[in-house]
C-alpha positions as CSV (number, residue, x, y, z in Angstrom):
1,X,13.3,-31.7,107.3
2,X,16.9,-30.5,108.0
3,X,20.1,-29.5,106.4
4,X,22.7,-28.7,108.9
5,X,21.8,-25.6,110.1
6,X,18.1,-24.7,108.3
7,X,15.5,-26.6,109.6
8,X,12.1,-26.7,107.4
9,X,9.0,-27.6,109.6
10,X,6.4,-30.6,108.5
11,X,3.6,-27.8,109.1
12,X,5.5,-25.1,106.6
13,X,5.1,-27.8,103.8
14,X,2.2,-28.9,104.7
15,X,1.0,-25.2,104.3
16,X,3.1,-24.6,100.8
17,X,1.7,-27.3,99.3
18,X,-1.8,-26.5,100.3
19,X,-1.8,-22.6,99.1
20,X,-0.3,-24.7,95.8
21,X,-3.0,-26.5,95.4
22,X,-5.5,-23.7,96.0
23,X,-3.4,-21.5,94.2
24,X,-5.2,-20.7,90.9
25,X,-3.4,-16.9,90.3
26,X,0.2,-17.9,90.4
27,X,0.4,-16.2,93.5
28,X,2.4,-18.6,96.1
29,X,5.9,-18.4,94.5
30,X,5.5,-14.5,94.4
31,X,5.0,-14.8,98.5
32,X,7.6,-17.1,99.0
33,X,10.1,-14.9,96.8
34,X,9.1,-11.7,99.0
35,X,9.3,-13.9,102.1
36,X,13.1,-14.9,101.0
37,X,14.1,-11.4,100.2
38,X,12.8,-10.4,103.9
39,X,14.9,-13.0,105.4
40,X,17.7,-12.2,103.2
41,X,17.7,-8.7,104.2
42,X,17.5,-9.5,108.1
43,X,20.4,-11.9,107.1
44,X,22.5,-9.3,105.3
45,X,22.5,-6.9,107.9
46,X,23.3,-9.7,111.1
47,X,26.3,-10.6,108.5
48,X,27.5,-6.6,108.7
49,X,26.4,-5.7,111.7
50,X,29.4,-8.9,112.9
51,X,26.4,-11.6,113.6
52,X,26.7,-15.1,113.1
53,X,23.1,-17.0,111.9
54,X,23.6,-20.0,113.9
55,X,20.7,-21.7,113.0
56,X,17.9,-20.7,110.6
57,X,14.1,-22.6,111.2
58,X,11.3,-22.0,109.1
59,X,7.6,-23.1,109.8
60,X,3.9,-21.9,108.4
61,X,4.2,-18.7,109.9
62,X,7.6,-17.2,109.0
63,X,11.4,-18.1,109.8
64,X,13.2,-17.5,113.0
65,X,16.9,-16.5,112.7
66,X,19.2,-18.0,115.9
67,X,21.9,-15.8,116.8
68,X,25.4,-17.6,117.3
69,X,25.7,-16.8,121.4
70,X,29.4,-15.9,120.6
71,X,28.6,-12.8,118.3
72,X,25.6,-11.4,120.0
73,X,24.4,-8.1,118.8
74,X,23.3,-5.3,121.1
75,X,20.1,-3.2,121.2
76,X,21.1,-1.2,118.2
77,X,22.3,-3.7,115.9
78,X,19.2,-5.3,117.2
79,X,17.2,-2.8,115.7
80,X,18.8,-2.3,112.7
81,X,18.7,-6.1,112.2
82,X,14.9,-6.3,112.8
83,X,13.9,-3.4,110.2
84,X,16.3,-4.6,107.6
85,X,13.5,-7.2,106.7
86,X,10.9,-4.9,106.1
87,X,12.9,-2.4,104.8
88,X,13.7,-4.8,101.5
89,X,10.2,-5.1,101.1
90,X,9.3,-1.7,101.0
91,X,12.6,-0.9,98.9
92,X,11.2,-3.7,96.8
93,X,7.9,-2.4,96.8
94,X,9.3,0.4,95.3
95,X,10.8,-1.0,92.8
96,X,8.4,-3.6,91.0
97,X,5.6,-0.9,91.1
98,X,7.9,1.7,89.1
99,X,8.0,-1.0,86.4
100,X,4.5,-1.1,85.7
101,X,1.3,-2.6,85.6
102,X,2.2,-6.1,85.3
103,X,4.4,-5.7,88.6
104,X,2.0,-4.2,90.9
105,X,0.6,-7.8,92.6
106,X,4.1,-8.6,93.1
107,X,4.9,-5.1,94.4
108,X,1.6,-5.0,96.4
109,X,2.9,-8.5,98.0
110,X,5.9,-6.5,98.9
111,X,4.2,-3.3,100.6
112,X,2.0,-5.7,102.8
113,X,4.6,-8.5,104.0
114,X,6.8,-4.8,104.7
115,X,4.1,-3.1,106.7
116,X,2.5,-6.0,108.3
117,X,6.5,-7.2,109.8
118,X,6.3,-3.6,111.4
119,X,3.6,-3.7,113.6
120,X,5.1,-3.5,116.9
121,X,3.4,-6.9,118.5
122,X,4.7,-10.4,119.4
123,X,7.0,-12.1,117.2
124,X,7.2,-9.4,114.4
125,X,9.6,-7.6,113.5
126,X,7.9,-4.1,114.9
127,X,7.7,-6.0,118.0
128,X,11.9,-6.7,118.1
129,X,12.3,-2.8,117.1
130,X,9.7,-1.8,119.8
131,X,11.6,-3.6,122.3
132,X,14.9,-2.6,121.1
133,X,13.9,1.2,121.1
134,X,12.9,0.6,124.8
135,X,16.3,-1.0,126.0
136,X,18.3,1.9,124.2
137,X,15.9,4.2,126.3
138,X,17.0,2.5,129.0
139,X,13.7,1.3,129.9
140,X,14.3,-2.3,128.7
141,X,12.0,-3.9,131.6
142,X,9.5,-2.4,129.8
143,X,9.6,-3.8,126.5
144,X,8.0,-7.3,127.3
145,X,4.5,-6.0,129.0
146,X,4.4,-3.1,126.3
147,X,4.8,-5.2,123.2
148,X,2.1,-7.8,125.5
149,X,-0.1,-5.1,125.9
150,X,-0.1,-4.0,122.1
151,X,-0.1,-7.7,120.8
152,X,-3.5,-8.1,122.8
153,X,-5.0,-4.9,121.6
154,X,-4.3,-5.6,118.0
155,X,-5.8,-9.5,118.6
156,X,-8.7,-7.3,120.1
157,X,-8.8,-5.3,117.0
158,X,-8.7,-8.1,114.4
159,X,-11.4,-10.3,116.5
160,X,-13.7,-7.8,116.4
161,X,-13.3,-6.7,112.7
162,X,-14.0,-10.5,112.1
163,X,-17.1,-10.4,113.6
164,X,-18.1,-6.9,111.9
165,X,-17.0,-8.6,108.7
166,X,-18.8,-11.8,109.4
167,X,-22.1,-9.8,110.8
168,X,-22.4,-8.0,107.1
169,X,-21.7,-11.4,105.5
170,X,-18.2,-11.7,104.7
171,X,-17.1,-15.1,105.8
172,X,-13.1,-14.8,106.2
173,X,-11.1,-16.9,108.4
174,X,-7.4,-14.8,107.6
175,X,-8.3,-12.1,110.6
176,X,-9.3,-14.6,113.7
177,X,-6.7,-17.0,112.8
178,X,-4.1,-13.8,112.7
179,X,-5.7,-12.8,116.2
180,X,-4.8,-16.6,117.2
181,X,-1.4,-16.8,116.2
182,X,-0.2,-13.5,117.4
183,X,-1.7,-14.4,120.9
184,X,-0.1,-18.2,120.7
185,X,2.9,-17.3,119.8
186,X,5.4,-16.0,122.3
187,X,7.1,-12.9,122.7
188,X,10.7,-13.4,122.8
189,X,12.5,-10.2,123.8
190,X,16.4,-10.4,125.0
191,X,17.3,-11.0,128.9
């Protein structure tokens, strides 16, 4: 599905309507509303860092943002750009918990999108800052094989917490499929 310049994938409906369907707690608008307030707050600060979203695409496993090539951002605006994200959700976090106990899933869902966006792996936002950190070091030739190196240790990491898991007979699927898609999906650091 697309509108001009936001393009919705087949597979990210696919996915919303199937957490929907399973969805008995009410629970899959409250991840889509943190999901929009991350995106909004990587939005926001391209906007006032002088950025131009040229084209916005969103599939089953999160949005990707496509800078306009005539307002590109260096490493520091980079940076900035990439925590912004997380940062609303830990701001937000923040926020719905202080208003009690009738806010805290919402706030929870908060807290985990935020800290889960900053590991520093693949496609994540940790991953862009990681990278970013390294260019304004001035050791940007490192940032590709370090963020590698990291994504396959955490993939590492969740695999064998699945089978620990699975061995004391908890059947989840959320921590091999994770492992998958942060080894499937490429890293894209600036050239």
């Amino acid at each position: 599905m697309r509108w001009g310049r936001v393009e919705i994938t087949a597979g990210a409906l696919l996915l919303w309507a199937l957490l929907y369907y399973l969805d008995s707690g009410g629970m899959v608008p409250q991840v889509l509303a943190a999901c929009a307030l991350h995106e909004l707050g990587h939005y926001a600060a391209i906007r006032l860092l002088g950025g131009r979203v040229a084209r916005l695409k969103i599939t089953c496993v999160g949005a990707v943002m496509v800078l306009s090539a005539r307002f590109p951002l260096g490493p520091a605006r980079e940076l900035t750009a990439a925590l912004a994200g997380p940062a609303v959700n830990l701001l937000c976090a923040g926020l719905w918990a202080g208003l009690g106990e009738r806010w805290y899933c919402f706030a929870g869902i908060h807290l985990a999108l935020g800290l889960f966006n900053l590991l520093p792996v693949g496609p994540l936002d940790g991953g862009r800052a990681l990278g970013c950190l390294l260019a304004l070091a001035g050791h940007e030739d490192w940032a590709e094989p370090a963020v590698g190196v990291l994504s396959v240790g955490l993939c590492m990491g969740l695999t064998m917490g699945a089978l620990l898991l699975w061995r004391a007979g908890e059947y989840n699927l959320t921590l091999p499929l994770m492992a998958v898609w942060l080894l499937a999906t490429p890293i894209r650091m600036k050239k």
